[in-house]
N, C-alpha and C positions, 0 to 999 in steps of 0.2 A: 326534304321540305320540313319533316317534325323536327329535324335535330335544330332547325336555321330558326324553326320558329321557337324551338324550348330556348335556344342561347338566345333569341331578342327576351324574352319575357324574362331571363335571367338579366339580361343590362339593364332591363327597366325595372326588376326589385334593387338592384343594384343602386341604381339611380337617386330611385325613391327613397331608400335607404341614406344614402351621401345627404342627403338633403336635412340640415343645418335646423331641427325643430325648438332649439334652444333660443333663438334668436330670430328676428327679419332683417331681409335686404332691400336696400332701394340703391339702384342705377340708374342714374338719372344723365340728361343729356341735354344742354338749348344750344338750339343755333340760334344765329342773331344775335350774339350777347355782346354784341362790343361792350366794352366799359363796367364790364362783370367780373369781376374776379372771384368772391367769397358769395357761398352760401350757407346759408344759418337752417339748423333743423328743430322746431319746434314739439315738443307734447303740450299741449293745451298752451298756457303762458310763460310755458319754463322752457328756456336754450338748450338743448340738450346737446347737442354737437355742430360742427360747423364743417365745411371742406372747401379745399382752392378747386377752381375747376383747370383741369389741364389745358393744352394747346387745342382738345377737341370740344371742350365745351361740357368735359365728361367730369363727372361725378360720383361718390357711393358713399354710403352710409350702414351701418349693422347698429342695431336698435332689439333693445330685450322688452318685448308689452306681452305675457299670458294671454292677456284678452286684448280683443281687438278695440283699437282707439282711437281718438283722431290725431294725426301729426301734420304738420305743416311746414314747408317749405318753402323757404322766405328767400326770397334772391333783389338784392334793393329794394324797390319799393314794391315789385309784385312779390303775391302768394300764392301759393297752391297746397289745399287739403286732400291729404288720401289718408286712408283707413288701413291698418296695419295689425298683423296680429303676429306672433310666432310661428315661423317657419313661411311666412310668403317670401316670394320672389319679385319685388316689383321693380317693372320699368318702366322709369319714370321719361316724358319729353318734350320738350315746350319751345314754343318762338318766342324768345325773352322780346322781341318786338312789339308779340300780339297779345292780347287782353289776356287778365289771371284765369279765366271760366275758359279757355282755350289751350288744352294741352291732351295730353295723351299716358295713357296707364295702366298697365295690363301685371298678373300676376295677382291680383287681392279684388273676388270678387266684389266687394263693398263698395271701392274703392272706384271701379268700373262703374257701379250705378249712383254712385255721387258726384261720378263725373256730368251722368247722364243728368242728374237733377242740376247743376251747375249750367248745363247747354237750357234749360228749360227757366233757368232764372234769368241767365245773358237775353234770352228772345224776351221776355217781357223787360227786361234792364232796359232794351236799344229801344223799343217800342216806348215806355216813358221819357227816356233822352231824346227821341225824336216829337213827340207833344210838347214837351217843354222846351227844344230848340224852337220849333214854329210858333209859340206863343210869343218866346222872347223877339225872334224875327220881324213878327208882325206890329207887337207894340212898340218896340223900335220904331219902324215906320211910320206906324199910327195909333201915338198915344193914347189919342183921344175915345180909340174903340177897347182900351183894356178889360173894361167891366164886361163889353159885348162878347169877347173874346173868351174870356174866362166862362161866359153862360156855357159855347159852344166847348172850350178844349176839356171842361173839368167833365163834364159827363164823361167823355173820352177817355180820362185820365181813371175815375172810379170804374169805367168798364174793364180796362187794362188789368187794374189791382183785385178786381173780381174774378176775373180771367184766370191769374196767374196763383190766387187762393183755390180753387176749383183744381188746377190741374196739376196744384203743389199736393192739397189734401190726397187726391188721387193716388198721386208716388207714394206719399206718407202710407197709405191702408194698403198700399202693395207690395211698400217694403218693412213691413213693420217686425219683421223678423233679422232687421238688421239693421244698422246704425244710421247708414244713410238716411232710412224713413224718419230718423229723429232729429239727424239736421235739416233733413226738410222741414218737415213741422217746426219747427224752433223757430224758421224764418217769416213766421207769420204772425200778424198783430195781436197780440194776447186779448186786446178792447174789445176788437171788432171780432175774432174769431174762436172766443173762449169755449164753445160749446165744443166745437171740433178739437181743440185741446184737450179738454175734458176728454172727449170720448179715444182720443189716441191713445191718452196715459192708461185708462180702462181695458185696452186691447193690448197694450205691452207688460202690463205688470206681469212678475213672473218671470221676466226676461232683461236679459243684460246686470244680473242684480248685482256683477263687481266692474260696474261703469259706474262713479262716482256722479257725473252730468246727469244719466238717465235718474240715477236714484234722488237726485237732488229737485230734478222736473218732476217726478213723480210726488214729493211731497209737496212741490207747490201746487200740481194741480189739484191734488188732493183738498188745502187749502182751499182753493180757488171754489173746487165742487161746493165749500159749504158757504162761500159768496152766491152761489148763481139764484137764477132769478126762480123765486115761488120758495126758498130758505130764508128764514127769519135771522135780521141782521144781527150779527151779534153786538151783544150788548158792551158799554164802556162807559164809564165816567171820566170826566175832563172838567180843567178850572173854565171859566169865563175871564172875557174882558177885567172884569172887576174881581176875580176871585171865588167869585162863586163857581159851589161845584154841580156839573148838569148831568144826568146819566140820559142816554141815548132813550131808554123803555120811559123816560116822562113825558117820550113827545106821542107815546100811543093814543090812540084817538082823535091823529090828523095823519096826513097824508104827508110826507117829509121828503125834503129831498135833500139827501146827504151829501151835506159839497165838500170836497178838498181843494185846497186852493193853499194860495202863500202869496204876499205882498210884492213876492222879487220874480213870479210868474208872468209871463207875459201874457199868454193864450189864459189864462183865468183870469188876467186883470180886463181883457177883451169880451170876455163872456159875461163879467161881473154888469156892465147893461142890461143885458138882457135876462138875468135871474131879478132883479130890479121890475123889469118890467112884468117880469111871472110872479114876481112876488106881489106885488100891490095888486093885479088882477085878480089874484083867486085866495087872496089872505082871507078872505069872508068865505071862503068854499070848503075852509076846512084842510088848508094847506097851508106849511110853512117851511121854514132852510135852516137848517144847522149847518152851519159853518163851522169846519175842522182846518185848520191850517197850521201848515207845515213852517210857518216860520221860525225863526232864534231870535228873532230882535223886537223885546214886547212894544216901542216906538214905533216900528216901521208899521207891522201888525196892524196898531191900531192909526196911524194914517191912512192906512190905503182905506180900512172900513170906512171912515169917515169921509174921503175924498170919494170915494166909490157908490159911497151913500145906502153902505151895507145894513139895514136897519133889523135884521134878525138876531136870532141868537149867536154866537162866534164861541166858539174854544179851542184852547191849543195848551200843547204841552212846553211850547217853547222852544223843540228839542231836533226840528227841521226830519231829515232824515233817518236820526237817530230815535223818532219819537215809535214808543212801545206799539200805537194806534198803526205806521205804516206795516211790520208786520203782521198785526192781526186782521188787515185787512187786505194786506198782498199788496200795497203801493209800489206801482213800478216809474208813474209818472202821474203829473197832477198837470191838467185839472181831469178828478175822477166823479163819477158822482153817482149815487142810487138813492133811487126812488122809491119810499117802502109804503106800504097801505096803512090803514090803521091800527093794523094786529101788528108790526114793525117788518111784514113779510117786503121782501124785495120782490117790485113790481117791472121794473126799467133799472136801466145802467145807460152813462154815461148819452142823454139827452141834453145836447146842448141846440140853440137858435130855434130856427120853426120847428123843430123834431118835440121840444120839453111844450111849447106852448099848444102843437096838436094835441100832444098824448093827454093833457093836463083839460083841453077843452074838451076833448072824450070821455075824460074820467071822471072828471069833478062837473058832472051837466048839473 
């Protein structure tokens, strides 16, 4: 029995030994694929290799990554992420029939629990598909109750994205010692959930520091830490309308509310009402709106102010996307907006409707 057991322990250094730490593998395999012939394999946005699938639906791939990364496998119009590093063996296997978040993967622990976070996005995916089929359903039917309907489905809807924030963040702080935990977090609202951002990037530093993504989220959030709220905004000059130049620290000693916006915005030129109507109410309370806008066309610019009936301050660089301000304030989309106090401290973010006119009858009594 020692000798039977000494020779297995030798097949298995053996083994262990054969094993290929230069490189990773993926075997991969769909059934279902009618009408598939070629798949494509992905590192981040770059093609990196391709392969025909044979008469079994079978596939392989060998890929050089040091450190573990994300790669993708692209088969027509579905994809599939798994995480790869030197020396895994992974088997890959999917029903090209069935959804991308529905496959099978074993070989590269990571790769296993971003499977598991994928089944955890599909369950809140199908639960928003199915709210937003029974809205369309019903209004179908009966046009007439869309407003009624909307009262009833959206609660529904933000319970959903509540839900699936909660039990995303969860993954994220349990797998923060590995990449998965940071494409989870990635998948959540930067607006609405900055704080938990913040505190991820906080609990990873130190870690993955030759992963190009992680290092690149890590300086935004870093950014991001000196936007949040009770940090003084930082300061900027900008032309006006007319040429005039305004710096941000002239407007201390009122209550501000910094708008981003652009003319060719849809959801800003919808809101632009309602900053209209917070602005004439509490312009005697010691508040007012810098308008920042991201436009390139000083025409259109100043039509919409005028059509919109934007009667504050406005500057822009001209420069849309390109403009210095979206960097140093981390614009990812407009419309953004903070709200700073007197001393220019950022009090509120992104108050738009009843939310800016509560906050504002609370503050400014």
């Amino acid at each position: 029995m020692k000798r039977i057991s000494g020779v297995l322990i030798l097949l298995i250094v053996i083994l262990t030994a054969c094993k290929n730490s230069d490189e990773f593998t993926v075997e991969g395999k769909f059934v279902n694929y009618s009408g598939l012939k070629k798949v494509e394999f992905y590192k981040g946005a770059q093609l990196i290799d391709s392969a025909i699938l044979n008469e079994k639906g079978e596939f392989e791939f060998k890929e050089v990554s040091p450190d573990e990364a994300f790669f993708t496998i692209v088969a027509a119009q579905q994809s599939y992420t798994i995480l790869a590093k030197n020396g895994d063996e992974i088997v890959f296997s999917a029903d090209f029939s069935d959804m991308p978040g529905k496959f099978k993967v074993e070989g590269s622990e990571s790769s296993e629990r971003l499977l598991e976070f994928n089944q955890i996005s599909s369950k809140y995916s199908k639960i928003y598909q199915d709210i937003q089929k029974e809205f369309q359903d019903k209004v179908g039917q009966h046009p007439s109750l869309k407003d009624s309907l909307e009262g009833v489905l959206i609660p529904r809807f933000e319970k959903n994205i509540e839900a699936f924030a909660n039990e995303t963040i969860a993954f994220a702080e349990k797998n923060n010692d590995n990449l998965a935990g940071f494409y989870a977090i990635g998948s959540l609202d930067q607006a609405r959930y900055e704080e938990e951002l913040v505190k991820y990037a906080e609990n990873i530093k130190g870690k993955f520091s030759d992963n190009p993504p992680v290092q690149e989220f890590l300086k935004k959030m870093e950014r991001l830490k000196a936007l949040s709220v009770g940090k003084v905004a930082p300061d900027f000059q900008m032309a006006s309308t007319d040429g005039q130049i305004f710096k941000l620290s002239q407007f201390r000693g009122q209550y501000v509310l910094l708008d981003f916006w652009a003319s060719w915005c849809g959801p800003c030129r919808e809101e632009n009402p309602n900053l209209v109507k917070q602005f004439n109410a509490f312009k005697n309370k010691g508040f007012t709106i810098l308008g920042v806008s991201l436009d390139n066309n000083k025409d259109q610019w100043l039509k919409a102010i005028s059509a919109d009936k934007l009667t504050w301050t406005h500057v822009s660089e001209l420069k849309q996307w390109d403009s210095n301000i979206v960097k140093q304030y981390n614009l990812e989309a407009i419309p953004t907006s903070y709200l700073l106090d007197k001393e220019g401290k950022i009090i509120a973010k992104n108050l738009r409707g009843a939310e800016l006119e509560q906050f504002l009858t609370k503050t400014l009594k």
